[in-house]
N, C-alpha and C positions, 0 to 999 in steps of 0.2 A: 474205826479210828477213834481214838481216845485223846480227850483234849487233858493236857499234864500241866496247866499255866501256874494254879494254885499248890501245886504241889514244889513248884521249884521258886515258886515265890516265898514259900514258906521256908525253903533251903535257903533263901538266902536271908530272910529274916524280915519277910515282907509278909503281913498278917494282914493287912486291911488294902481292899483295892483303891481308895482313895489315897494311899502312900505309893502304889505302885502306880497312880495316874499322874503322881507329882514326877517321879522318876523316870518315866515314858517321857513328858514334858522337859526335863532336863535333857534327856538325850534328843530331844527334837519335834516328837511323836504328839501332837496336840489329841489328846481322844476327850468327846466330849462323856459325861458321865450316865448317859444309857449306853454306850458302845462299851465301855470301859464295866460298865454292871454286867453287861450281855458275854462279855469275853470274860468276866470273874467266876461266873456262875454255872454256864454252859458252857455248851460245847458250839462256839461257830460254825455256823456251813457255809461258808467264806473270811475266807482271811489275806487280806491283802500282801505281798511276798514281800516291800518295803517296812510296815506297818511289822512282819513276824520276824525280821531281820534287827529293828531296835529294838522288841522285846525281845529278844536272845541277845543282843548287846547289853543291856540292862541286866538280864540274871545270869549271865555270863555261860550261855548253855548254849547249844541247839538247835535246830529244826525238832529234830528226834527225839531230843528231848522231852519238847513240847507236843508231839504228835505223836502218838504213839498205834503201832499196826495192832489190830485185835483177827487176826487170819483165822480164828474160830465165828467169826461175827460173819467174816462173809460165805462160810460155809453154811449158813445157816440162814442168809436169804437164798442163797441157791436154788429151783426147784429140782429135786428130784425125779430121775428117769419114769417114776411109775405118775408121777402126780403131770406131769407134762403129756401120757400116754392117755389119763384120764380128761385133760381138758383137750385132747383130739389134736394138738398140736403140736405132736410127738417127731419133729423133725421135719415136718411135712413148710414146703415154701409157702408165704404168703403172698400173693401176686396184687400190689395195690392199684384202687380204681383210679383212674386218672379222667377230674371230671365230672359233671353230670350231665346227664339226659335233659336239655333243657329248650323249650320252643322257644324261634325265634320273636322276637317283640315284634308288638303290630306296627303296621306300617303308617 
């Protein structure tokens, strides 16, 4: 997944993320300015569903916009059939321990 924030910030004529924290602020969206750096720079591994609903009201885009699928990225952590045959794990069930072997406390 591809994060597009500055790309359509710049569609609409939003070049600096301190104008787009004023603008988020207008519409409602208080972000303080390391969340507001964090979301201009990178790519979030969480984004809140209210929180990405005002920024698509603000650049008048979105979901999809702003997220974008990369379906070559997941084929590519995938393991492959030979490399899964090599770590012995090759479809074979893992049965987990439940527990351990533990003496009782003295009395």
């Amino acid at each position: 997944m591809r994060w597009n924030l500055r790309m359509k910030a710049a569609e609409q004529g939003i070049w600096k993320s301190t104008e787009m924290r004023r603008r988020l602020a207008d519409a409602g969206l208080e972000i303080s300015a390391g969340k507001m750096s964090a979301l201009w720079t990178g790519t979030p591994t969480t984004i809140r569903l209210d929180d990405l609903d005002v920024i698509c009201f603000v650049l008048e885009c979105a979901p999809t916009d702003l997220l974008i699928c990369e379906p070559d990225q997941v084929k590519t952590r995938k393991p492959r059939k030979s490399e899964e045959s090599a770590t012995g794990t090759g479809g074979a069930s893992i049965t987990p321990r439940l527990g351990r072997n533990r003496t009782l406390p003295p009395a």
